[in-house]
Structures are given as structure tokens and as C-alpha cells.
N, C-alpha and C positions, 0 to 999 in steps of 0.2 A: 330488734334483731331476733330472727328464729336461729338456732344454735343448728347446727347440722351435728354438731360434732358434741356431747356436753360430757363431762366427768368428774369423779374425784380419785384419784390416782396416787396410792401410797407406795411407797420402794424405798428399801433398806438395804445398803450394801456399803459393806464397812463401817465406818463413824458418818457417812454420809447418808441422810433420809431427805427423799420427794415425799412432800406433802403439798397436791397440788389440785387446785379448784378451778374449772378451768369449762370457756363456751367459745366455741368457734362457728362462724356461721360458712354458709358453701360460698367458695373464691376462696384468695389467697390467705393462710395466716401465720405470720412470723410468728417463731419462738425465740427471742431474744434473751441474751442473757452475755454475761461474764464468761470467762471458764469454769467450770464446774457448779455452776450455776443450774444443771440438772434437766438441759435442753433435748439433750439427744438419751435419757432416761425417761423425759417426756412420749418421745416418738418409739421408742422401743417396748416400752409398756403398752401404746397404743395397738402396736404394730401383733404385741404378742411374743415378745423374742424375749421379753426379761419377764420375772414375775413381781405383778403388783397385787396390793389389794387396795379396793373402793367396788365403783362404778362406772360405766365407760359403755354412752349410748351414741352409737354413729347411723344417722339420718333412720333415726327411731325404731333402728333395731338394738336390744342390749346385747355387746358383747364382752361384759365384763359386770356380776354385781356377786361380792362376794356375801353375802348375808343371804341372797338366795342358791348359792353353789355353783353360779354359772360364770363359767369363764373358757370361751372359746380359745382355740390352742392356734396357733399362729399359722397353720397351715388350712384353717377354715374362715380365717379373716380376710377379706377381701382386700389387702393394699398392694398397692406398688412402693416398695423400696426403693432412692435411690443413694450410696452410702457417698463417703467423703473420698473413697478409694476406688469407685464404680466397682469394686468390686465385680467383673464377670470373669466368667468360666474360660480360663486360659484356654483349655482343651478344646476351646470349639471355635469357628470361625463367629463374625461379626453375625452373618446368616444365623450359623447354631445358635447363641445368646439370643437373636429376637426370637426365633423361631418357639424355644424354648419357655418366653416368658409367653409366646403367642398359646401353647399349647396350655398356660394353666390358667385361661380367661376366663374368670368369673361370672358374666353376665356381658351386656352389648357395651358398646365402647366403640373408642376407633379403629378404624379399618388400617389394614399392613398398609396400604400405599399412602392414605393419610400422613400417619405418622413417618414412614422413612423418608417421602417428600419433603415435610415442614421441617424437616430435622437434616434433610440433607446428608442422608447416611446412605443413598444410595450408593453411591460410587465405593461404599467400604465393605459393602456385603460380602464379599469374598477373602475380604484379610485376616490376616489373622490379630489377636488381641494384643500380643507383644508389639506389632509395630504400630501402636497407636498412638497417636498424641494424648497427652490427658484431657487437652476439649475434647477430643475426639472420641474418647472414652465414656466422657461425659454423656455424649450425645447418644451415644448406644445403650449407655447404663439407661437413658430416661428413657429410649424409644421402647426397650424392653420392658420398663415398670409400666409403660403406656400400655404395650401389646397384652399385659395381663389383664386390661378392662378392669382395673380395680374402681373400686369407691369412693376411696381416699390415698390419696399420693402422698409420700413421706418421703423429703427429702430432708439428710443432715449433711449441712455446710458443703453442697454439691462445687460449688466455687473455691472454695478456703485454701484447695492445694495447687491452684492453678496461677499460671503469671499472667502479670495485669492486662496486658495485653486479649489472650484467651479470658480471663475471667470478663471482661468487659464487651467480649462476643458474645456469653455464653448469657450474662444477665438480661437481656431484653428477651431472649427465647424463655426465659423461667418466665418471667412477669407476663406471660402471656400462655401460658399452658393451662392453668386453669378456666381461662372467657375460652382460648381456643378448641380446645376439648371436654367443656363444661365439667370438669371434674377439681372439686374441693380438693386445696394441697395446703398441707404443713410444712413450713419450711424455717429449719432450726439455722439460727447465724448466730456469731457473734458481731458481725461488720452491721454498724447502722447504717454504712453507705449502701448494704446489700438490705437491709431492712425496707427502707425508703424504695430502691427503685422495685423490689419485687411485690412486697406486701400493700393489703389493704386494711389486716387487723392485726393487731399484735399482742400474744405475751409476753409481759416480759417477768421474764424470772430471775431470782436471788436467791444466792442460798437453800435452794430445793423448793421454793415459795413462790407465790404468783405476786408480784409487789404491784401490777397496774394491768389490765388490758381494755380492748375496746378498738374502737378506729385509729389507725394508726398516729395521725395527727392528734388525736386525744391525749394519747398517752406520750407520745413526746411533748405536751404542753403539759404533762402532771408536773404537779411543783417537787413531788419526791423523784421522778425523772431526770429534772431539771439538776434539781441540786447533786444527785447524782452524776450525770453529765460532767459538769463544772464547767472547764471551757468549751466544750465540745456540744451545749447545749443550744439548741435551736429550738426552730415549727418547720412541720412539711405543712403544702399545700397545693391544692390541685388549682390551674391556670390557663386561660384557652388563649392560643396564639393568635392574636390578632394581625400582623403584617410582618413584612420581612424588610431589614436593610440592606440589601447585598453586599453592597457597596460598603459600607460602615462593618462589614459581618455582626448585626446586631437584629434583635428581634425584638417584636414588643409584644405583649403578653396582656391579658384582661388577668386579674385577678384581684383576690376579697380586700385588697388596701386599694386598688385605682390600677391604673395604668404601670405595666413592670417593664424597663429595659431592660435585657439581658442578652448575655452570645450566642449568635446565632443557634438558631435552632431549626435540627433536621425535620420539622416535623410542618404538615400541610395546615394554612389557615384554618383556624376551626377546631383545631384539634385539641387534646385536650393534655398538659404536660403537669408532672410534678414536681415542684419547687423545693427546695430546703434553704432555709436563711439561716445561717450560723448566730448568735446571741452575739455572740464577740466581732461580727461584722457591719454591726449596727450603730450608729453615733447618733446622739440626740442633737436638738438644737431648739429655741425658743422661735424664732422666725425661719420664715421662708429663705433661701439664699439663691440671688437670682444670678449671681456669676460663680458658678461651682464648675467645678467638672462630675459631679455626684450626678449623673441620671433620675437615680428614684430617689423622691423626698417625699415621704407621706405625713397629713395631717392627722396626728393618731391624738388620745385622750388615755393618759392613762389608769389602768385598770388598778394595778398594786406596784407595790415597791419591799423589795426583803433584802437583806444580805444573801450574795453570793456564795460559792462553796468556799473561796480564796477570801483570806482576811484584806481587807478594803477594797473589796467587789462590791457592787451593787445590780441586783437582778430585776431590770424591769418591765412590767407585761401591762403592753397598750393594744386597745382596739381603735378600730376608723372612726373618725368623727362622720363619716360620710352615712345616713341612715340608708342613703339607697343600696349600701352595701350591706347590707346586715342578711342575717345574724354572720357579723364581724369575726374570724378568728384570729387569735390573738398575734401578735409580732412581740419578740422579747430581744431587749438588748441588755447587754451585759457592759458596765460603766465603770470608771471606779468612783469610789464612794464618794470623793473630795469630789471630784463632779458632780456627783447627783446632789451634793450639798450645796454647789457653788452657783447651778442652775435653779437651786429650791424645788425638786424634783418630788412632787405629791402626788397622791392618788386624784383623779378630777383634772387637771393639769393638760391641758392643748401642748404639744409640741408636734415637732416634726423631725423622722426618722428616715435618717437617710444611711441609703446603702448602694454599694460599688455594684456597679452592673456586672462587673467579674467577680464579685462575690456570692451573686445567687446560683447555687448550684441544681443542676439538673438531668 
């Protein structure tokens, strides 16, 4: 991985310090964390809005190393903003706002028609800001961080004050701003569900700290992740749609265990979708079971076995026995421990893991 983005970023405010080590490469990268986990002191330190001390080189120009004096002031950093409140200029129409972030563009970028088209903010260039919806808000907040042709795109928790509804419009347009307008974004959540569909790399942060990053699937498979998680521990995984049921509303899916049923999915053969398996929706089994209602049963081998976060859990992480699928990543299920004892559940160990077709989410 070439980092587009690398640093180390100190901030102190109150009883609270960032102390944070930290590579981003160009596309998307989640900053995950807790609350106060120090995510959006991440992006404001980036951005220039707060003061830090370290280092802080974006696509190999430094704008921040304090041991040589330099630390560019927030209004010579090339990003786009976009906040949790869109924050824009009540005073001015839809128009005023892009216009505005149009006039302080950095460098080439996208073009005004581009951007208001893919964002569909035509029809609102003349309203004013009060009567907006907050997707709608949303959408002008990002076409204006666009219109600025910045570097790097910083968005914190763009989604988080929105209902499910609007947030579930607004997430497939994120996860596709960066391929669509080749421009590397930071994007601070707390929602793993927004982690998973937006991002491709993640950090994730505790306590002011970087505790894992890497591809996003990496680090949801880190065991301090995992344990971390507790029930809510899974794998993402990327999965190419192989055919559609209509009739059944069910799809089938190639991916790194075999063959996935899952509900249907809006997406063209070929395409390519990402997956997340919940740990706690996974059951093991010694044999094949040929009258189930269970869809997917895969022949895995497991990897490890540990204790769970919850006293008489058991946390366990298998790969395919299948070699044409390798390099294998891993599937983990979460048991409880009298089970994984009653099955004689080892490291080496063939079973077969099966999961609800309505339980892989996507």
C-alpha cells in the first residue's frame, strides 16, 4: 500500500489526548471508533481547524511537521469539509453555497454540471437553506466540498443525524464519491453498518489511539476487534453475483467459502457486492445436512478457537478446505462453549458452517 495520506497527530484538550499513528492510501478510509474515541479530532487536526503537533504528509506534500516549523493554516489546505450538521450558509441560496465553495477551488476537479447532476441537486439551486431536508442538506453540503476541487475529502458522521430511510439514500452516493471523482475521502462513523458499505480501509480508534487499521476486512477479523465487538463481531467480504431467483427473490453469489445464497440483490450479474456475516449467525456442524432449510453450508477447517467476550462463549475462526479458493478469508462463528466442547471443536477440525440466507447482510 502507497499511503496518500501518512502522519502522526498529537491533540490535547482537556483530560483528553490524540496520540495517533496513522496511513491512508487514495479511496475511501473509515475512521471508526466509540464515542469520544478521538475520530473527528482526527479529521479536524487533518483539516487544520484544531491544533496539533506531529507530522501530516497528504499525497507527498508536508502539511504539518512540527520539529521543522511548518504547519499550514487551514485556509491553505486543500480539503472539502463536509460536517454532521452540513453546516451551510443560511444567508445564501442552494446556488450561493455551491457557488461559494465553487469560487475557493483549489486545483482541477469536477466540473459544476458533474457534480449537481450525480447529486441531483438541480432542481434545488434556487431554494433557500431553511427549507431543506437534511438529505437534502446533505447533498449540497458534499456537492459544495466537491465544487472546492479539494485533495482530500473529510467527512464527519455525514449520515448519523439522518432517518433511516434518508440515511439509506444517502450511503451508496458516499461509497462511490471517491472511484466517481477520483478524490481520496476520510470518513469518521461510529455505525459499522456505515463502516462496511462506505469504506475500503479503516481506522480504528480508542481512546485517542489507533488500536488496528489496514483493509477494512483485516481489521474486522483482528482478534482485539473481534473481542472488542462481542456479539456484534463478524468478516466483511467482497462477492460477485452470479445469477438471480426472481421468483424465490433470492440471489446467488461466488464468493471466498463457495457458492452464497442470499436476498435478492439489486445488482447486475457480474457485479461485484459486499458481504458481512455476523459471528453469532453462524452454527457449526460435523456433517453435511442434506434436509435443512439452511442454504449455505460451507466446508471450512478450523483455524483457532479462544474464549468469547461473554463468559461461556466460544470464538471460532475457520478457513475453506476448498484450495481453489485460497488465499481463504476467514469466516468466524461465535458458539457457546458447552458446544464447542460437545462437538470436540479443535484447531485442524473439518466442519461445516452454515448460515441463513437472511442473515448475510449487504
Amino acid at each position: 500500500m502507497i499511503p496518500f495520506l501518512s502522519g502522526h497527530l498529537s491533540v490535547r484538550r482537556g483530560s483528553f489526548e490524540l496520540d495517533a499513528t496513522f496511513d491512508a492510501p487514495a479511496g475511501t478510509t473509515v475512521v471508526f471508533g466509540a464515542s469520544g474515541s478521538g475520530k473527528t479530532s482526527v479529521l479536524r487536526a487533518v483539516a487544520g481547524l484544531d491544533p496539533a503537533a506531529g507530522h501530516l504528509r497528504v499525497d507527498g506534500d508536508t502539511w504539518l511537521d512540527s520539529a521543522a516549523g511548518v504547519n499550514r493554516a487551514a485556509h491553505e489546505r486543500p480539503v472539502g469539509y463536509v460536517f454532521q450538521d452540513a453546516n451551510l450558509l443560511p444567508h445564501l441560496s442552494v446556488r450561493g453555497n455551491l457557488e461559494y465553495g465553487a469560487r475557493r477551488a483549489s486545483g482541477p476537479g469536477p466540473a459544476w454540471a458533474d457534480v449537481v447532476d450525480w447529486l441531483g441537486v438541480e432542481g434545488l439551486l434556487e431554494r433557500r437553506i431553511e427549507g431543506l431536508s437534511g438529505g437534502e442538506s446533505q447533498r449540497v453540503a458534499l456537492a459544495r466540498a466537491l465544487l472546492r476541487r479539494p485533495r482530500i475529502l473529510l467527512l464527519d458522521e455525514p449520515a448519523s443525524a439522518l432517518d433511516e430511510p434518508t440515511r439509506r439514500m444517502l450511503l451508496p452516493l458516499l461509497s462511490k464519491v471517491a472511484s466517481r471523482f477520483s478524490l481520496p475521502m476520510l470518513f469518521v462513523t461510529h455505525s459499522l453498518d456505515e463502516a462496511v458499505r462506505v469504506g475500503e480501509h479503516m481506522i480504528w480508534l480508542a481512546s485517542g489511539r489507533v488500536r488496528a487499521s489496514g483493509p477494512i476486512e483485516s481489521v474486522l477479523a483482528d482478534a482485539d476487534f473481534v473481542r472488542w465487538r462481542g456479539d456484534d463481531a463478524g468478516v466483511v467480504v467482497d462477492a460477485r453475483v452470479a445469477r438471480h431467483w426472481p421468483d424465490d427473490h433470492l440471489s446467488e453469489l461466488t464468493g471466498p467459502w463457495g457458492s452464497v445464497c442470499v436476498r435478492a440483490q439489486d445488482h447486475e450479474e457480474g457485479a461485484t457486492v459486499r458481504l458481512r456475516v455476523l459471528a453469532r449467525d453462524v452454527s457449526l456442524a460435523l456433517v453435511f445436512e442434506e434436509d435443512s432449510t439452511l442454504s449455505n453450508q460451507f466446508e471450512m477447517r478450523i483455524d483457532s478457537i479462544e474464549p468469547g467476550a461473554q463468559p461461556g462463549q466460544t470464538l471460532v475462526r475457520m478457513v475453506s478446505t476448498d484450495s481453489s479458493l485460497a488465499p481463504s478469508q476467514p469466516l468466524l462463528a461465535l458458539v457457546t462453549t458447552r458446544s464447542a466442547s460437545r462437538l470436540d471443536l479443535t484447531p485442524g477440525r473439518s466442519v461445516f458452517a452454515r448460515v441463513k440466507s437472511v442473515a448475510v447482510l449487504s
